[in-house]
N, C-alpha and C positions, 0 to 999 in steps of 0.2 A: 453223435447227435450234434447237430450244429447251435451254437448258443443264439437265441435269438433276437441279439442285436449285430450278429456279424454281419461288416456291410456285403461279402461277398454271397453270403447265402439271401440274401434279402435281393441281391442282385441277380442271383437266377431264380429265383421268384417271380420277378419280376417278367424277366424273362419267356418264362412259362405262361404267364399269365398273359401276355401279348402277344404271343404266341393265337392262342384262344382268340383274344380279341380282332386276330386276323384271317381266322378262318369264313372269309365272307362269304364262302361257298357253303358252309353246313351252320350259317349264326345269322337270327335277326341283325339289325344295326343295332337298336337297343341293347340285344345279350355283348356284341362287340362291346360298344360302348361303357359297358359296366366292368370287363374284365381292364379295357385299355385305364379305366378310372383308380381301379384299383393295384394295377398297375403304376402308374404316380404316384400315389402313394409311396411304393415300396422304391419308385425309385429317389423316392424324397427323403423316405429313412437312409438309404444306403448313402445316399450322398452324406448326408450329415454324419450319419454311424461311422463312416469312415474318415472323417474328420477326428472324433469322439464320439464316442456310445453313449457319453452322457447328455448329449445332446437329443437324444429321441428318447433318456426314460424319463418318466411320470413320479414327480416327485409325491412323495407320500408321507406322512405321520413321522413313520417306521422309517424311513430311507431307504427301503428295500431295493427299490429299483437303482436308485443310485448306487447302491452297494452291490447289483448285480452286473451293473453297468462297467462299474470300478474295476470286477474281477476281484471284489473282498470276499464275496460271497457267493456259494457255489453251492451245489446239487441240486435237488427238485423246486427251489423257491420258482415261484410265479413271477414273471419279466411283464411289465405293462407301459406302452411305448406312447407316448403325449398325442393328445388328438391330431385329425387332419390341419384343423387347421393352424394349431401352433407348427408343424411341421411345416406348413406352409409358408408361414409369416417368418420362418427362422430359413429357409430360405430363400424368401426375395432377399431380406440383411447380405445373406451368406454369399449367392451363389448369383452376379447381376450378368444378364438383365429379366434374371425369374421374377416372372408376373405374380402376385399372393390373388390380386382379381380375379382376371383370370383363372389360376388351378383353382381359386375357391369356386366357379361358375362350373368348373367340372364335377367337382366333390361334393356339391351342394345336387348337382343334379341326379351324383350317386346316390343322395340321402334321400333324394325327394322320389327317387325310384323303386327304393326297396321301404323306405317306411313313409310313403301316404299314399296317394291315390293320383298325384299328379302324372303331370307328361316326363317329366324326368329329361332325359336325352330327346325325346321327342319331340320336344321344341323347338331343335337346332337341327337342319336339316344335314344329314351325311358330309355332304363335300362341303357345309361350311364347318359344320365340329371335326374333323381331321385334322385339317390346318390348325387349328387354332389349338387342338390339343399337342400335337406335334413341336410345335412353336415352343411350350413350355418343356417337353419331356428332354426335347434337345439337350437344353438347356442343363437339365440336371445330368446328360449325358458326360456331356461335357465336364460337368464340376466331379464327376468319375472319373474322368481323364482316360474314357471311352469313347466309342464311337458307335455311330446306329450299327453297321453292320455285324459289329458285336452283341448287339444287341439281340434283331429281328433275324439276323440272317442273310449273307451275300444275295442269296432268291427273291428275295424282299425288301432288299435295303431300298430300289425303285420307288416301291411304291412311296414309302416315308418323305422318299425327296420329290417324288411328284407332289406331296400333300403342300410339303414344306415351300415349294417353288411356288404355289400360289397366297403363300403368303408374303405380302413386299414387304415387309421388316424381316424376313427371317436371314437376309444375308448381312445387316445390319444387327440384329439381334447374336446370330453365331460368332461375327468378328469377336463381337462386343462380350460375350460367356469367353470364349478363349480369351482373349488378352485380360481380360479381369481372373480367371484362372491362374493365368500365369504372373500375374502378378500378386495374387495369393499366394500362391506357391515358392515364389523366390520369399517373400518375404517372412515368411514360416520358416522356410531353412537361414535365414538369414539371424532368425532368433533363436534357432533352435526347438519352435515347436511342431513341425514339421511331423505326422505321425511314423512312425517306424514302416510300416505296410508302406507309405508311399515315398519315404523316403529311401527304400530296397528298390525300387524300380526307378529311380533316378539315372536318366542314361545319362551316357558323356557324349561328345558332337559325333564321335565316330558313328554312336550305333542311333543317333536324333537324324542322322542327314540320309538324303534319300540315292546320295552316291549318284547324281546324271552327270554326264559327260560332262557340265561348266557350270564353274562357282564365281562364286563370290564374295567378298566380306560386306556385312550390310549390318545397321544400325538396326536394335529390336525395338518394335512398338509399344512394345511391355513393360519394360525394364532399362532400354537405352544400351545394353551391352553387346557386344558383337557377334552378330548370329551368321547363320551359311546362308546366300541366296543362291536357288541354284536352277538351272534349267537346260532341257536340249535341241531346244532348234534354237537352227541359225536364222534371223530373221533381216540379216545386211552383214555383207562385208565390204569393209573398205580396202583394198590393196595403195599404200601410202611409196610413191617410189622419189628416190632422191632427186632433186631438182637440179643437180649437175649432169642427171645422164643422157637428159635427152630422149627418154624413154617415155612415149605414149602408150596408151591402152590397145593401137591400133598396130602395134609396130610388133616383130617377134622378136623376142627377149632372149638373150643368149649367155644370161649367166653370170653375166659378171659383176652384177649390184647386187647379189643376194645378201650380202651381208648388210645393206645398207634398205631394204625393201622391209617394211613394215606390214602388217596387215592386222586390223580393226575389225574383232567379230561380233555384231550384237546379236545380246540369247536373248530370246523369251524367257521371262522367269516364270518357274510352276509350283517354286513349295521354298517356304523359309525355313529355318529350324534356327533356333538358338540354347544352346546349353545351358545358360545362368538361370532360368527359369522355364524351361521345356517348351517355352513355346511354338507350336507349327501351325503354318500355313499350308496348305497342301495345295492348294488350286490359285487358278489366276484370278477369280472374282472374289476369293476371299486379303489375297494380297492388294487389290487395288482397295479394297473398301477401309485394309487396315494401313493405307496410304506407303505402302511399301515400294517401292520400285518394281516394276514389272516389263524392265528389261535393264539388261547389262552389258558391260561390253568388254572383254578381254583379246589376248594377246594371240594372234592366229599363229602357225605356222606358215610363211613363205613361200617354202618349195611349194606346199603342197596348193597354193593358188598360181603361182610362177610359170607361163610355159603350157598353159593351158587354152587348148584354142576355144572363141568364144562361141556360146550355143545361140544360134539363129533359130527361130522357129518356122512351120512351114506354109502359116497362114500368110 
């Protein structure tokens, strides 16, 4: 039986429960509505549980929960986990740029659905509460050091980002959760308190990089330490030939500057990674917005631009 503060079992909880909340073909938007609520929730506990456990239990008299929390104390005792919205408030502190407003207009709308008489979620019409719940769940996604389609489902990871794209902060909001992530993170293991759980999944550059054809070394926006930029199109090359040969682009080349012929390739860059503090970037809107460079330029081979007759087209 799973202890119920482990952040991973609160984590497929959750799961399941969003699950439901996405069944739009057999659920009101209300019934949705209430599982995706409760849902954040549990993804609020796991974020922080997996921080510490003591952070989601409910202090008491007795200190039970703290003692359950600790691991002092074990068998049948009753676990009781701090309301929504201390969970809440601990993290927006914890986990930025989590909204406490926000998730509280969610949670408040769970309260107001199931204990009174009001509209509850039905105040907020479908395609504007999506967004706006999504915005926040990200968010704690993230301070998991997850990702939606971990989450929802490669089937359904769409829709999440169709919700999330009509939000304009949310590309501004995700830079901003990841680089604050990562820079929690380095700075945890830099003291040593770091939780054991996530310091066992600590990759190194080899298995953080996503291996395409051309790298680079690039400054982190997190941390300042040396991360990979990497990408695979070529998006310009320059063929650089020596200025004593006499050698134009129109003329045919017969070999005997190679040694002295340069060529200038710039990539598009698609994904950052850096070791010191895990941080990645996987896409190009989130590398521009985290002010990254989103192109590079390395060192071509020669021969293989050399001697090549040029492409005319036949408009």
């Amino acid at each position: 039986m799973s202890r119920p503060f482990d952040h991973e079992a609160l984590w497929t909880k959750a799961k399941l429960f969003l699950n439901r909340a996405m069944d739009d073909d057999f659920r009101s938007f209300d019934e949705q509505a209430l599982w995706a609520a409760l849902a954040l929730e549990l993804l609020a506990k796991a974020a922080l549980a997996r921080v510490s456990p003591l952070l989601i239990a409910e202090p008491n008299e007795e200190g039970t929960n703290l003692l359950i929390a600790s691991g002092l104390v074990k068998g049948d005792a009753r676990f009781t986990s701090v309301r929504a919205k201390t969970l809440m408030a601990r993290c927006h502190r914890a986990f930025k740029p989590f909204d406490q407003a926000e998730a509280m207009k969610i949670i408040n709308g769970r309260n107001e659905y199931l204990h009174s008489s009001g509209a509850g979620f039905m105040a907020i019409p479908p395609h504007a509460w999506w967004p706006r719940y999504w915005a926040q769940a990200a968010i704690l996604v993230t301070a998991l050091d997850r990702d939606i389609e971990e989450l929802v489902g490669g089937d359904r990871e769409h829709v999440v980002t169709k919700h999330l794209e009509q939000n304009a902060k949310n590309l501004e909001q995700r830079t901003e959760a990841l680089i604050e992530r990562a820079k929690q993170r380095r700075q945890q293991r830099l003291e040593g308190t770091l939780p054991a759980k996530v310091a066992a999944e600590w990759k190194t550059g080899q298995y953080l990089a996503a291996e395409m054809a051309h790298s680079e070394a690039a400054t982190c926006p997190a941390c300042g330490s040396a991360g990979l930029l990497e990408g695979e199109e070529i998006v310009n090359t320059e063929v650089h030939y020596p200025s004593s040969s006499g050698y134009g682009l129109d003329e045919e080349y017969d070999g005997d500057y190679v040694d002295d012929v340069s060529v200038t390739l710039t990539i598009g860059a698609d994904y950052f990674s850096c070791p010191a503090c895990q941080l990645v970037l996987n896409n190009y809107d989130l590398l521009q917005q985290a002010g990254v460079d989103t192109e590079f330029d390395v060192e071509g081979d020669a021969e293989d631009y050399l001697g090549q007759e040029p492409e005319y087209g036949n408009d």
